[in-house]
Each structure stands twice: as structure tokens, then as C-alpha cells.
mmCIF file of the N, C-alpha and C atoms, coordinates in Angstrom:
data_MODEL
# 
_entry.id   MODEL 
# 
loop_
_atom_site.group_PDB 
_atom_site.id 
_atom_site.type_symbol 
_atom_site.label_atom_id 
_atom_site.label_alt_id 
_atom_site.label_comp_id 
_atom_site.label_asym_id 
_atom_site.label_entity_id 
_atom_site.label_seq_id 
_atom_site.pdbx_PDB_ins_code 
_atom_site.Cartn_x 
_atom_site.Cartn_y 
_atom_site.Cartn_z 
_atom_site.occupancy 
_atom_site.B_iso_or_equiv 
_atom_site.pdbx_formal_charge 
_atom_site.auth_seq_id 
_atom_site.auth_comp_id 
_atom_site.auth_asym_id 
_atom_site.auth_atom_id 
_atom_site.pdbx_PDB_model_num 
ATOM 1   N N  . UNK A 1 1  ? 136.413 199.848 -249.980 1.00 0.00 ? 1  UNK A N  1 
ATOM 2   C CA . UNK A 1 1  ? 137.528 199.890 -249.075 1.00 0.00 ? 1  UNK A CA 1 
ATOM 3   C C  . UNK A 1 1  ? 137.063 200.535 -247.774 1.00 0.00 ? 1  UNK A C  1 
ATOM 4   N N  . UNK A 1 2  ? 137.394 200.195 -246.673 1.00 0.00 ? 2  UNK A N  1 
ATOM 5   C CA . UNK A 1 2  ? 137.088 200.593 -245.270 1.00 0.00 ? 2  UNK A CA 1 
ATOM 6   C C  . UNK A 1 2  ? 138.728 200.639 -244.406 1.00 0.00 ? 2  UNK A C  1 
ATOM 7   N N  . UNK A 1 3  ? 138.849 201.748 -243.948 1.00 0.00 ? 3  UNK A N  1 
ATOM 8   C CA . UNK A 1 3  ? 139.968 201.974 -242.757 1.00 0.00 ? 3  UNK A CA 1 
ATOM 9   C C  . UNK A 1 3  ? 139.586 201.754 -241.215 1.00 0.00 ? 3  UNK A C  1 
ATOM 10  N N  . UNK A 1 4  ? 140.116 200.962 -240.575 1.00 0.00 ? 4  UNK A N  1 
ATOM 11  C CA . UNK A 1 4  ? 139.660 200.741 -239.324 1.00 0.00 ? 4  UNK A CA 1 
ATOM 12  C C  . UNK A 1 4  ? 140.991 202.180 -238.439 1.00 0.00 ? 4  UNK A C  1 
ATOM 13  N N  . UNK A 1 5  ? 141.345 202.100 -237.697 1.00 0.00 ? 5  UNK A N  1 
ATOM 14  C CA . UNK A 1 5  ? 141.814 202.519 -236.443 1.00 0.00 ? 5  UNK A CA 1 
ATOM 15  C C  . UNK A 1 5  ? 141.965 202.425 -235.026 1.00 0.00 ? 5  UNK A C  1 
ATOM 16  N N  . UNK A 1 6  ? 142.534 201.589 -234.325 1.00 0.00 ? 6  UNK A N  1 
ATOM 17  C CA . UNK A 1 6  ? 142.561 200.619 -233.068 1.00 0.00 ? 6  UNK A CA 1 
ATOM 18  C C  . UNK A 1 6  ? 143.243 201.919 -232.272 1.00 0.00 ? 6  UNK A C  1 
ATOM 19  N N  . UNK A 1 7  ? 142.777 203.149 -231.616 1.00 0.00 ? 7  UNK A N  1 
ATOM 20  C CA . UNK A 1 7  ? 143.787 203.989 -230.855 1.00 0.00 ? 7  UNK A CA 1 
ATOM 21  C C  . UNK A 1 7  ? 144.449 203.033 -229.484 1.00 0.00 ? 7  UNK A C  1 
ATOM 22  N N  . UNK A 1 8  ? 143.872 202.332 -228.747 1.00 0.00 ? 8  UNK A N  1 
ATOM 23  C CA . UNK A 1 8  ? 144.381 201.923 -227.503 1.00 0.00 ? 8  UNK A CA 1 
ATOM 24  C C  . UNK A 1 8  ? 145.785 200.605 -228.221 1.00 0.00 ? 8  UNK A C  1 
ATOM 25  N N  . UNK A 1 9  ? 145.183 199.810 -229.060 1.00 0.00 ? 9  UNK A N  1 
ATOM 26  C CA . UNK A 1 9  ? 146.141 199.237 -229.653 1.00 0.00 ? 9  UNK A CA 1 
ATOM 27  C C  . UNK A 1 9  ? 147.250 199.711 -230.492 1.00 0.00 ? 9  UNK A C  1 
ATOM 28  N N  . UNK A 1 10 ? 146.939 201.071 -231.342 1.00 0.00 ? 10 UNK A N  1 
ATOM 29  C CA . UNK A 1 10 ? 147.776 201.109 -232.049 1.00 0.00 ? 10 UNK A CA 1 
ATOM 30  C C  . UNK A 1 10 ? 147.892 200.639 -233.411 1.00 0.00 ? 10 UNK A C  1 
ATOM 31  N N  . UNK A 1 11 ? 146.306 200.072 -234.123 1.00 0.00 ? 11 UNK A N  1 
ATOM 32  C CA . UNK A 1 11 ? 146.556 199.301 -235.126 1.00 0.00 ? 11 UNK A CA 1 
ATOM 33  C C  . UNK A 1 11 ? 145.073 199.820 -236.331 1.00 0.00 ? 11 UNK A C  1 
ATOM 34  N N  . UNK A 1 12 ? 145.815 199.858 -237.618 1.00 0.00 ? 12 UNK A N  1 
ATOM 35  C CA . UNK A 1 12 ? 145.194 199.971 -238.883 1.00 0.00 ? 12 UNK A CA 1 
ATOM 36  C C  . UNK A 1 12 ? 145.009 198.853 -239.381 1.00 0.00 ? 12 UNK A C  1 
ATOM 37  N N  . UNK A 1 13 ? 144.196 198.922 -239.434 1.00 0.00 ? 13 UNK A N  1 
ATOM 38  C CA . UNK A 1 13 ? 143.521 197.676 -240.740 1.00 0.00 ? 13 UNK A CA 1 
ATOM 39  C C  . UNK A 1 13 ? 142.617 198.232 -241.998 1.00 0.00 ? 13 UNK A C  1 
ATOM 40  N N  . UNK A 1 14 ? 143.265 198.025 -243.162 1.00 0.00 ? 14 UNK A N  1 
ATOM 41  C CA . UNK A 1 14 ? 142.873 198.322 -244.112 1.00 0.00 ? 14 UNK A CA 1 
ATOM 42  C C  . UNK A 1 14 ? 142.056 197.018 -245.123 1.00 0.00 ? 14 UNK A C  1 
ATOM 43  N N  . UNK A 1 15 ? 140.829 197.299 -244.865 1.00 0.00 ? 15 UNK A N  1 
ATOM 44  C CA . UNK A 1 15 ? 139.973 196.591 -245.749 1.00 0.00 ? 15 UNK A CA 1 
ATOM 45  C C  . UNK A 1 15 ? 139.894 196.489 -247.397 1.00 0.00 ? 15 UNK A C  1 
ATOM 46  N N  . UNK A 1 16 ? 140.496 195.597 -247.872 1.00 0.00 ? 16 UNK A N  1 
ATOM 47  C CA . UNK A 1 16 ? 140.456 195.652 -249.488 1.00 0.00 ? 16 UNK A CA 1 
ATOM 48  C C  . UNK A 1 16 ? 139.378 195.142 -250.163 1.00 0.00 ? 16 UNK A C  1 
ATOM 49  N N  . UNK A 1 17 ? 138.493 193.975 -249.482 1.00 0.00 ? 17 UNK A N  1 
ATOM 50  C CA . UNK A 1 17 ? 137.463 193.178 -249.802 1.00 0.00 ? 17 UNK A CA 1 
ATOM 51  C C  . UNK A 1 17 ? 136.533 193.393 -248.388 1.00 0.00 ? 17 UNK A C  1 
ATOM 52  N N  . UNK A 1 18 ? 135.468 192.329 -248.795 1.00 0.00 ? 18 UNK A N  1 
ATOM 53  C CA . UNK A 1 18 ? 133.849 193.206 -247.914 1.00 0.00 ? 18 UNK A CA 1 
ATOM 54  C C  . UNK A 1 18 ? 134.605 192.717 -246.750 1.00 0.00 ? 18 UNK A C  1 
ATOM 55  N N  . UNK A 1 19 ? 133.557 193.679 -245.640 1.00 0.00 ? 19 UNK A N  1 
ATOM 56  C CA . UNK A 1 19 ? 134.168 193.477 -243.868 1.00 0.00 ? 19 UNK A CA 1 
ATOM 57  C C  . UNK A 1 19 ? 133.911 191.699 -243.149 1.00 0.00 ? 19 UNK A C  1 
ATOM 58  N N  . UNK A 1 20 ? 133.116 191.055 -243.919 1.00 0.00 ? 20 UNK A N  1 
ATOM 59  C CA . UNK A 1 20 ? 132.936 189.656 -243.460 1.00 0.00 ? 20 UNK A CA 1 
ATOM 60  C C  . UNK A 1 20 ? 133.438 188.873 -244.068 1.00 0.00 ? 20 UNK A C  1 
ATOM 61  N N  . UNK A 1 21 ? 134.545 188.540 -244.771 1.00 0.00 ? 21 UNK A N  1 
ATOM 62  C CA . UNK A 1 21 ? 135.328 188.292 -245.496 1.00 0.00 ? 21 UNK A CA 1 
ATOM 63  C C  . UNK A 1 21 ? 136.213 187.507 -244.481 1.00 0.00 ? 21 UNK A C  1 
ATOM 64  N N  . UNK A 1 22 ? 136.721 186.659 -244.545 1.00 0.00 ? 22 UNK A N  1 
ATOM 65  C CA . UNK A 1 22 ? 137.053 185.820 -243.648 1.00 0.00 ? 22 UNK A CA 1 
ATOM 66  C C  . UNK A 1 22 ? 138.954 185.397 -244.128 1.00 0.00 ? 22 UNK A C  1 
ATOM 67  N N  . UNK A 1 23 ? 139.915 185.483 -243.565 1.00 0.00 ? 23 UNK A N  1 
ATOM 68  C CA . UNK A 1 23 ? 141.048 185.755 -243.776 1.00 0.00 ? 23 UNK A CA 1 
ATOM 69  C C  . UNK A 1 23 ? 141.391 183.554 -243.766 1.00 0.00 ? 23 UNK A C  1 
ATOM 70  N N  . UNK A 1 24 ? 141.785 183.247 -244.760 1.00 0.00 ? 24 UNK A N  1 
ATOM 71  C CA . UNK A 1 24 ? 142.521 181.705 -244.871 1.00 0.00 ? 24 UNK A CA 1 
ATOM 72  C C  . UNK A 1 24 ? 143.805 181.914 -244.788 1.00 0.00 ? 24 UNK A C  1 
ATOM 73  N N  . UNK A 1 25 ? 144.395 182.664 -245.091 1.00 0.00 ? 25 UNK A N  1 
ATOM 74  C CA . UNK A 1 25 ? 146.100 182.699 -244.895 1.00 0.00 ? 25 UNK A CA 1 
ATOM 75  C C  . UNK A 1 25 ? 146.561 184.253 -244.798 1.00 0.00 ? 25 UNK A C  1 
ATOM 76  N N  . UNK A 1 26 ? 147.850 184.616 -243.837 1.00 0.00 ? 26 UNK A N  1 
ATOM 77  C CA . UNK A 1 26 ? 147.664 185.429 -243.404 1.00 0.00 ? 26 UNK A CA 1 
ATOM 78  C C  . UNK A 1 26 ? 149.509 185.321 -243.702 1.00 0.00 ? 26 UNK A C  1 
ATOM 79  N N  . UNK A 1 27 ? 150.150 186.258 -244.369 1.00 0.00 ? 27 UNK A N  1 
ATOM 80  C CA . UNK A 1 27 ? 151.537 186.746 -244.420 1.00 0.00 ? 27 UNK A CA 1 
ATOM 81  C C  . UNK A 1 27 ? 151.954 188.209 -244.063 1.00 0.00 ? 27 UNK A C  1 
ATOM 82  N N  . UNK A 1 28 ? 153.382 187.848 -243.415 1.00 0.00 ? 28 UNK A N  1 
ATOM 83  C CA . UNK A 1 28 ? 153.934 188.720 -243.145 1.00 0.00 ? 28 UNK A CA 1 
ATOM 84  C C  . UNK A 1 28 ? 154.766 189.435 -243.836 1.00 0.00 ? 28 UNK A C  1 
ATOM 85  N N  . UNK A 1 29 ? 154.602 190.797 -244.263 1.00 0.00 ? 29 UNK A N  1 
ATOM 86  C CA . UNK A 1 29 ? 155.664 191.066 -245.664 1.00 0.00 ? 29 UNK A CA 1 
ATOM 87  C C  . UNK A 1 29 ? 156.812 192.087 -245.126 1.00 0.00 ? 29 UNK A C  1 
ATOM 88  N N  . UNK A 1 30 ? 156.566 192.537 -244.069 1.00 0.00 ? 30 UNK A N  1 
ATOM 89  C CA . UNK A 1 30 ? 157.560 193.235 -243.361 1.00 0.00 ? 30 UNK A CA 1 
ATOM 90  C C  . UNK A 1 30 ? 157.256 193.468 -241.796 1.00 0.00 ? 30 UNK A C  1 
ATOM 91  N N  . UNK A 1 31 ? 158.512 193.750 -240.523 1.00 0.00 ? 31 UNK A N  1 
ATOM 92  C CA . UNK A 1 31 ? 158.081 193.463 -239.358 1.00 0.00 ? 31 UNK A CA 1 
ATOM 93  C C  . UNK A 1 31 ? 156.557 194.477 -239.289 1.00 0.00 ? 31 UNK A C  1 
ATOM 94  N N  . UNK A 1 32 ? 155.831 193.692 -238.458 1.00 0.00 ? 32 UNK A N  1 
ATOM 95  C CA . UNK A 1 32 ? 154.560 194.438 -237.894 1.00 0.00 ? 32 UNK A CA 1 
ATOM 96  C C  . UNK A 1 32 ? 153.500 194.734 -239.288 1.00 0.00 ? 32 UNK A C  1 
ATOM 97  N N  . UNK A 1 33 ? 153.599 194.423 -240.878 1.00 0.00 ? 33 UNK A N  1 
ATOM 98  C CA . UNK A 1 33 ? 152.605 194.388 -242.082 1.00 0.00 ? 33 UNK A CA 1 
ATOM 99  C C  . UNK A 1 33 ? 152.833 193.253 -242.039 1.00 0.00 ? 33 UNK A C  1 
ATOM 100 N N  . UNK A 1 34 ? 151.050 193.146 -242.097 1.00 0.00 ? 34 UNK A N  1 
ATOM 101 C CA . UNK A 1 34 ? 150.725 191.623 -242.470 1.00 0.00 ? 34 UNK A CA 1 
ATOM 102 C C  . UNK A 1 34 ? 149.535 191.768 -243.063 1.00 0.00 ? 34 UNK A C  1 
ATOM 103 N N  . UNK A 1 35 ? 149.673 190.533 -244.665 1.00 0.00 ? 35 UNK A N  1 
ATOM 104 C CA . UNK A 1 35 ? 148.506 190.886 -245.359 1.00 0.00 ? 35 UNK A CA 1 
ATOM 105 C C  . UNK A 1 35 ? 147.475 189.688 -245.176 1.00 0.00 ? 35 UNK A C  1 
ATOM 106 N N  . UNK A 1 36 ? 146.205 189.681 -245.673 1.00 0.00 ? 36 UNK A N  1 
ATOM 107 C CA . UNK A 1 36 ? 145.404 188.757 -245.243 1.00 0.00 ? 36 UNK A CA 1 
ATOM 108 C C  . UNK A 1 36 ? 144.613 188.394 -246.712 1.00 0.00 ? 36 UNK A C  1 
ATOM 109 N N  . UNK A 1 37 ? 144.201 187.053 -246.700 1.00 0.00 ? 37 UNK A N  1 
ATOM 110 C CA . UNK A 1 37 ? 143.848 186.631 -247.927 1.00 0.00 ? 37 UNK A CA 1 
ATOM 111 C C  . UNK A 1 37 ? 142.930 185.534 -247.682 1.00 0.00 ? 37 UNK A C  1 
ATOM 112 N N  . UNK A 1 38 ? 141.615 185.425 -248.769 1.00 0.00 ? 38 UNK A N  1 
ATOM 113 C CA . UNK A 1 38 ? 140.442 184.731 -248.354 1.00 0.00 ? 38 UNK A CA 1 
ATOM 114 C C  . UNK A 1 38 ? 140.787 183.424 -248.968 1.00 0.00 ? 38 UNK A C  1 
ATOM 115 N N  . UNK A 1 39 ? 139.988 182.262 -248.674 1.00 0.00 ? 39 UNK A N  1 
ATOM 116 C CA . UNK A 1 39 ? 140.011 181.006 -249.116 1.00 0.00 ? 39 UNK A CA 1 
ATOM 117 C C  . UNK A 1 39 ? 140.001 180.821 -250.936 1.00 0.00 ? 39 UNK A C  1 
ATOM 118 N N  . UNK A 1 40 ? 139.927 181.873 -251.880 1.00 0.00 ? 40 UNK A N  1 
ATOM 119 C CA . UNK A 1 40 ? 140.358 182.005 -253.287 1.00 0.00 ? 40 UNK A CA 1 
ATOM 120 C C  . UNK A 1 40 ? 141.446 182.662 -253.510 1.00 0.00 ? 40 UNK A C  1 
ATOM 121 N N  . UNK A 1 41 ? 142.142 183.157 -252.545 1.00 0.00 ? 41 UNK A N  1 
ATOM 122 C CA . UNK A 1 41 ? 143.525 183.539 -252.503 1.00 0.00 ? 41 UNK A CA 1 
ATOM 123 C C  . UNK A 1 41 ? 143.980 184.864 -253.204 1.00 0.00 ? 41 UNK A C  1 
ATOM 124 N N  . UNK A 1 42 ? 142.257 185.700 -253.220 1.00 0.00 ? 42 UNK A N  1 
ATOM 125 C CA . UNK A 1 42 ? 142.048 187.622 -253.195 1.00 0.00 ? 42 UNK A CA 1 
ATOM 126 C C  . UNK A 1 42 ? 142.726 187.773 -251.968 1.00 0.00 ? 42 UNK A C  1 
ATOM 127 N N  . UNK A 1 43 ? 143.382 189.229 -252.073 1.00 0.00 ? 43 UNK A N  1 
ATOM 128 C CA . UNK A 1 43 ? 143.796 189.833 -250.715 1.00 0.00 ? 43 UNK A CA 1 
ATOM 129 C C  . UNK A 1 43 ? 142.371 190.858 -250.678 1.00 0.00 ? 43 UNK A C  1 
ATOM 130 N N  . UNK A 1 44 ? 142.141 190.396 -248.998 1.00 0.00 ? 44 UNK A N  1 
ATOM 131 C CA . UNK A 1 44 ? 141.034 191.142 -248.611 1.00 0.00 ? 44 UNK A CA 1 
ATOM 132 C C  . UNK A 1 44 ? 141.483 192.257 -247.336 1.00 0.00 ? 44 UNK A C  1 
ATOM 133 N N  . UNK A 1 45 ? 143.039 191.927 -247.582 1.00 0.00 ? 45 UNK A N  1 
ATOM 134 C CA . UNK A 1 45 ? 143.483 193.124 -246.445 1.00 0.00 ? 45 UNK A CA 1 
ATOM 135 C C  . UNK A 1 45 ? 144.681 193.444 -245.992 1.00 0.00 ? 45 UNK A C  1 
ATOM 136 N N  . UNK A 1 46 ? 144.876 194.283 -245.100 1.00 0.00 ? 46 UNK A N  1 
ATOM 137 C CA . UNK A 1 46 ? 146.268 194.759 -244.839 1.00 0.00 ? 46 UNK A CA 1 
ATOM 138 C C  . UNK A 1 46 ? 146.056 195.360 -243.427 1.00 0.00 ? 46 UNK A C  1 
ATOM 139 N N  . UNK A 1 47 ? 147.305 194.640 -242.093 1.00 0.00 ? 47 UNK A N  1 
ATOM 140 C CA . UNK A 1 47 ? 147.269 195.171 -240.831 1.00 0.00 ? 47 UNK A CA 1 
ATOM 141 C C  . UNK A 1 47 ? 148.339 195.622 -240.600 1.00 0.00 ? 47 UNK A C  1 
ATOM 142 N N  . UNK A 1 48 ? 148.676 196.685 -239.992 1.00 0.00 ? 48 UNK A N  1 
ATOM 143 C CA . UNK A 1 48 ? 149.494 197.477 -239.789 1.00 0.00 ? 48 UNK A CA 1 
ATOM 144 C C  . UNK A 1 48 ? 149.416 197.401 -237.786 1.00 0.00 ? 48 UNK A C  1 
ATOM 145 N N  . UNK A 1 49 ? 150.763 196.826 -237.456 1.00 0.00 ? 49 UNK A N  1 
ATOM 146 C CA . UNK A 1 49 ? 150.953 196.876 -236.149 1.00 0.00 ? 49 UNK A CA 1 
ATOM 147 C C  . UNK A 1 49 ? 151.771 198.299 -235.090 1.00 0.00 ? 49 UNK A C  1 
ATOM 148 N N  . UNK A 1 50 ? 151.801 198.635 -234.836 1.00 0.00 ? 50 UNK A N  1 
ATOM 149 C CA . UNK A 1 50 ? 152.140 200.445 -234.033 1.00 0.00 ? 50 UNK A CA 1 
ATOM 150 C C  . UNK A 1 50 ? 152.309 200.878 -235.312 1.00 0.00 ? 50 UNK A C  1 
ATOM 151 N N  . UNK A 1 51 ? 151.195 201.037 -236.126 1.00 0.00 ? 51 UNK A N  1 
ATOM 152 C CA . UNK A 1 51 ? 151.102 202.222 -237.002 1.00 0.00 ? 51 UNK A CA 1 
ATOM 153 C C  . UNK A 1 51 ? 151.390 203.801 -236.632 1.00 0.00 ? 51 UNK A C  1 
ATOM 154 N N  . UNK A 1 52 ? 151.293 204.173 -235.683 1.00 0.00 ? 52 UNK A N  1 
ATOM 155 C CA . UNK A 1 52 ? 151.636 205.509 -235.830 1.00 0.00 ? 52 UNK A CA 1 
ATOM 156 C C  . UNK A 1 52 ? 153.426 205.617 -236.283 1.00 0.00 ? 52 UNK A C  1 
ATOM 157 N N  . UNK A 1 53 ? 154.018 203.983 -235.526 1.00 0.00 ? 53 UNK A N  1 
ATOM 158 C CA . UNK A 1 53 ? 155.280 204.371 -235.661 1.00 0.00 ? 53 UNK A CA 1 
ATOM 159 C C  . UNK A 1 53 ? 156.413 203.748 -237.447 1.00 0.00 ? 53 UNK A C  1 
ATOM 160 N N  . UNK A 1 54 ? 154.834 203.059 -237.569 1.00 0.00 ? 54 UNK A N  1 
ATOM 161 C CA . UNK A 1 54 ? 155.619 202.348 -239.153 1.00 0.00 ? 54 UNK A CA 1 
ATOM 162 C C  . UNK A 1 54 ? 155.152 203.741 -240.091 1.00 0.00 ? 54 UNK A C  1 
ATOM 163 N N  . UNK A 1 55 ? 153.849 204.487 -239.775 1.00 0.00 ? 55 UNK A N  1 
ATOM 164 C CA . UNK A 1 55 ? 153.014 205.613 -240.880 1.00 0.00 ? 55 UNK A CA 1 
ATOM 165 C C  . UNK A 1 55 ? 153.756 206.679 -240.661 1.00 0.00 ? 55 UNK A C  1 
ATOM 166 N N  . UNK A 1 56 ? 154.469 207.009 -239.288 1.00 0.00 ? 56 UNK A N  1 
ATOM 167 C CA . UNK A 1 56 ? 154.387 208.185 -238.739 1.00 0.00 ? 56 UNK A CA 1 
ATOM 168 C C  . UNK A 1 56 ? 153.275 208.735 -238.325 1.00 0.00 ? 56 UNK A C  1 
ATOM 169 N N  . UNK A 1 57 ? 153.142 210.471 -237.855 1.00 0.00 ? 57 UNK A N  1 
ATOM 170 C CA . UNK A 1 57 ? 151.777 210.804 -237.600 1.00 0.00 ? 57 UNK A CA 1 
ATOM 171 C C  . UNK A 1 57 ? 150.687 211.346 -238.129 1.00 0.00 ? 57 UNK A C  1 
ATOM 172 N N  . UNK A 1 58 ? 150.817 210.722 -239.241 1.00 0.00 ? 58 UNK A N  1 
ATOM 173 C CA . UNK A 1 58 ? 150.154 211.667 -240.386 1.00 0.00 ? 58 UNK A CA 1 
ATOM 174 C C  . UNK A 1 58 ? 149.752 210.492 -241.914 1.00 0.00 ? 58 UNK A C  1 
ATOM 175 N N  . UNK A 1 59 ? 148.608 209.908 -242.144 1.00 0.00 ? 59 UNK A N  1 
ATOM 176 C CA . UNK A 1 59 ? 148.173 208.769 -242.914 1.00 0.00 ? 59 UNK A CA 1 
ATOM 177 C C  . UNK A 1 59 ? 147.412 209.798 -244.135 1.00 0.00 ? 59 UNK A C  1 
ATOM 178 N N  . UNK A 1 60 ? 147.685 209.677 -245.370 1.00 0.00 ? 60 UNK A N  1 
ATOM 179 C CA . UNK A 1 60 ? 146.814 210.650 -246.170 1.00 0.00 ? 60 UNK A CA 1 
ATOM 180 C C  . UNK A 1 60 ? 147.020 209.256 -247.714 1.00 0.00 ? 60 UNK A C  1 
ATOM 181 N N  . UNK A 1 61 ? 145.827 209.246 -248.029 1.00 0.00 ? 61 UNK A N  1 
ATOM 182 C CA . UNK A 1 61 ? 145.458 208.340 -248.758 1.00 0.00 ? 61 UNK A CA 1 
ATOM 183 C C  . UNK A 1 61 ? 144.812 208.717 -250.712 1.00 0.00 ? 61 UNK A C  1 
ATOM 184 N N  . UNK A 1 62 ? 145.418 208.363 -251.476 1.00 0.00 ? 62 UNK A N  1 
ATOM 185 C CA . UNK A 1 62 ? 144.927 209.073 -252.901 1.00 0.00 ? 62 UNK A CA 1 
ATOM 186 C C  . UNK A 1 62 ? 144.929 207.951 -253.464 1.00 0.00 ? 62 UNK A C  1 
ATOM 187 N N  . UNK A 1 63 ? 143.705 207.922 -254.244 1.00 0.00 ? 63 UNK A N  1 
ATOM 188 C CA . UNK A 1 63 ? 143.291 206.944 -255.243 1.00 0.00 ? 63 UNK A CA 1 
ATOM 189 C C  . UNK A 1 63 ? 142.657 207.332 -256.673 1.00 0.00 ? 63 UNK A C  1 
ATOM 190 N N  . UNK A 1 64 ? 143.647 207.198 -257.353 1.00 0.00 ? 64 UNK A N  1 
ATOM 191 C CA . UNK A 1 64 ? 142.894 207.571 -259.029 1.00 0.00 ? 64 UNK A CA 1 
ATOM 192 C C  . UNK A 1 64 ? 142.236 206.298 -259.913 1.00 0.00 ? 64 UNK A C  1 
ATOM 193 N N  . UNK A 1 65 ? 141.074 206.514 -260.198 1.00 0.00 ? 65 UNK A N  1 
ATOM 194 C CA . UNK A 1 65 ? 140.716 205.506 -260.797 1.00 0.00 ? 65 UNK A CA 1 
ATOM 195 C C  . UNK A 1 65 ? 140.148 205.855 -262.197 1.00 0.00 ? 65 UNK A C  1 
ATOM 196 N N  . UNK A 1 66 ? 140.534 204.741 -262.920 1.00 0.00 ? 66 UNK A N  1 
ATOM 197 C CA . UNK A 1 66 ? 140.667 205.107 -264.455 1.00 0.00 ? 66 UNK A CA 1 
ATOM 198 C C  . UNK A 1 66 ? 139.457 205.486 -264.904 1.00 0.00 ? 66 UNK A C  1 
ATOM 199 N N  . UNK A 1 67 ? 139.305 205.928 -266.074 1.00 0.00 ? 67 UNK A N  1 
ATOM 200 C CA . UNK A 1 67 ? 137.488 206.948 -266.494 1.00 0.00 ? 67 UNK A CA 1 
ATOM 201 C C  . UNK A 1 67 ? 137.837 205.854 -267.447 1.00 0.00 ? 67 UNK A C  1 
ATOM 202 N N  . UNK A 1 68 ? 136.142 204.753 -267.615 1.00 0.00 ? 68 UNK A N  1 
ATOM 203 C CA . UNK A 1 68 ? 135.816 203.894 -268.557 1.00 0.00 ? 68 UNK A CA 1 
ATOM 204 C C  . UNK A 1 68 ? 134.712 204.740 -269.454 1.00 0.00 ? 68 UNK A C  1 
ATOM 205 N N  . UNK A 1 69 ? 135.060 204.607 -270.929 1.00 0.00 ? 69 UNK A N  1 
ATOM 206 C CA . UNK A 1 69 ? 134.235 204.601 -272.042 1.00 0.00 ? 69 UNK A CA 1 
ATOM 207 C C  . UNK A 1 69 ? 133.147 203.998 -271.971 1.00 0.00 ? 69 UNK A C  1 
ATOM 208 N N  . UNK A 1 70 ? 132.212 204.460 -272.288 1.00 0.00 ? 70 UNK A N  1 
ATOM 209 C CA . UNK A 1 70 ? 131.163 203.929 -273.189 1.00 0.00 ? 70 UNK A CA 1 
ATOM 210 C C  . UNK A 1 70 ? 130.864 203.297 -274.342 1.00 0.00 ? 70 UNK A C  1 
ATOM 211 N N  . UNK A 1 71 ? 131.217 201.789 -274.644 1.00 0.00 ? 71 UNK A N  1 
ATOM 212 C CA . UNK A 1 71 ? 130.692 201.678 -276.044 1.00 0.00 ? 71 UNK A CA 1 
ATOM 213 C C  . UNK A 1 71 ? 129.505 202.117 -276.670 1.00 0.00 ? 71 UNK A C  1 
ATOM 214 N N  . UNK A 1 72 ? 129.837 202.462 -278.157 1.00 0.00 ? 72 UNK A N  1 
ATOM 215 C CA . UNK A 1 72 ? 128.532 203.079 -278.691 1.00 0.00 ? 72 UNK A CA 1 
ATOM 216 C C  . UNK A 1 72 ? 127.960 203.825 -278.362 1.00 0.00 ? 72 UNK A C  1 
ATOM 217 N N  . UNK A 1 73 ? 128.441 204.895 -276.880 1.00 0.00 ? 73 UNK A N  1 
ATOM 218 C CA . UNK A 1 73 ? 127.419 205.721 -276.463 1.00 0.00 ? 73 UNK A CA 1 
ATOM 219 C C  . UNK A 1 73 ? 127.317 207.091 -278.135 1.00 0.00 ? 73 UNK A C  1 
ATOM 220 N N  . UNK A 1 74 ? 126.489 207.767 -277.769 1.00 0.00 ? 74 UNK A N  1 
ATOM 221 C CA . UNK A 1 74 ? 126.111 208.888 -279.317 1.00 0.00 ? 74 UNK A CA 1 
ATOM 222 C C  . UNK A 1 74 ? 125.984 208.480 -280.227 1.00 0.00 ? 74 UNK A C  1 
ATOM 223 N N  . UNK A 1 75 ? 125.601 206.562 -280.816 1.00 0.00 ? 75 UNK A N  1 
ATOM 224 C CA . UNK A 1 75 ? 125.598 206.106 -281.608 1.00 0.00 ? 75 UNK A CA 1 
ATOM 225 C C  . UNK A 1 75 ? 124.019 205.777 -282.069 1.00 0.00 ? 75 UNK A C  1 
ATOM 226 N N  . UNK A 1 76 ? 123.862 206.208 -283.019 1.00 0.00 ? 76 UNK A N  1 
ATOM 227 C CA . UNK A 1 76 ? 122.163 205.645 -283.839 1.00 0.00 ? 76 UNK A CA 1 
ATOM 228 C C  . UNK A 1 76 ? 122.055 203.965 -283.747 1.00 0.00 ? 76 UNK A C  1 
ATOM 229 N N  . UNK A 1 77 ? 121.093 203.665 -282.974 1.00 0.00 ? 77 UNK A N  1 
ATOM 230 C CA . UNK A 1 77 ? 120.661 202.211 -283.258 1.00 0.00 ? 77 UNK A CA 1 
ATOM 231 C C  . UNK A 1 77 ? 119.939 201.860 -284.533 1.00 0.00 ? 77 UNK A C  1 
# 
């Protein structure tokens, strides 16, 4: 994941898939969010238009990601 920041524009773009990733269809899900999606129809992103005024002034971001097991790990072959 990569966060862009446009200060003179005003605009976030949030990268979900790699940065050369090329957008085939592009929806709007609320005024000024619009998501972007590659030619297999993954979302590879999310733009945010006068973000300071859709985020407010203050963007803080948390991501938990699940702890995968080991099969067989401590196991005698």
C-alpha cells in the first residue's frame, strides 16, 4: 500500500495494488471518492478529492493483520 498527497491540489490517493497498475474503470461511490479498478476488476485504488475537507485535518491509519500458523512447524519428519 502507498499514500500519495497532492498539497496544491488537495488530493489523496490511496494505492491498494502496485503503483503501475493501470486503472480500466473508475467509480464514484460518494461526491469527490472515487475508486479505481484494473482490467481483472481488483481495486487497485482509492481518490479522495479536497481531502482535507472530506478527512478533516487529521488522517491516522491502522491495519491489523491476521498472525498465520505454521503447518507442522515443531513436528518430527
Amino acid at each position: 500500500m502507498k499514500i500519495e498527497y497532492d498539497t496544491e491540489r488537495d488530493l489523496l490517493y490511496i494505492w491498494l495494488g502496485p503503483t503501475e497498475a493501470k486503472a480500466a474503470q473508475t467509480i464514484t461511490i460518494a461526491p469527490g471518492v472515487h475508486v479505481d479498478f484494473d482490467a481483472h476488476n481488483r481495486l487497485i485504488g482509492i481518490e479522495i478529492l479536497d481531502a482535507s475537507e472530506v478527512l478533516g485535518k487529521r488522517l491516522q491509519f491502522e491495519v491489523a493483520l491476521p498472525t498465520v500458523e505454521k503447518v507442522g512447524a515443531g513436528k518430527d519428519a
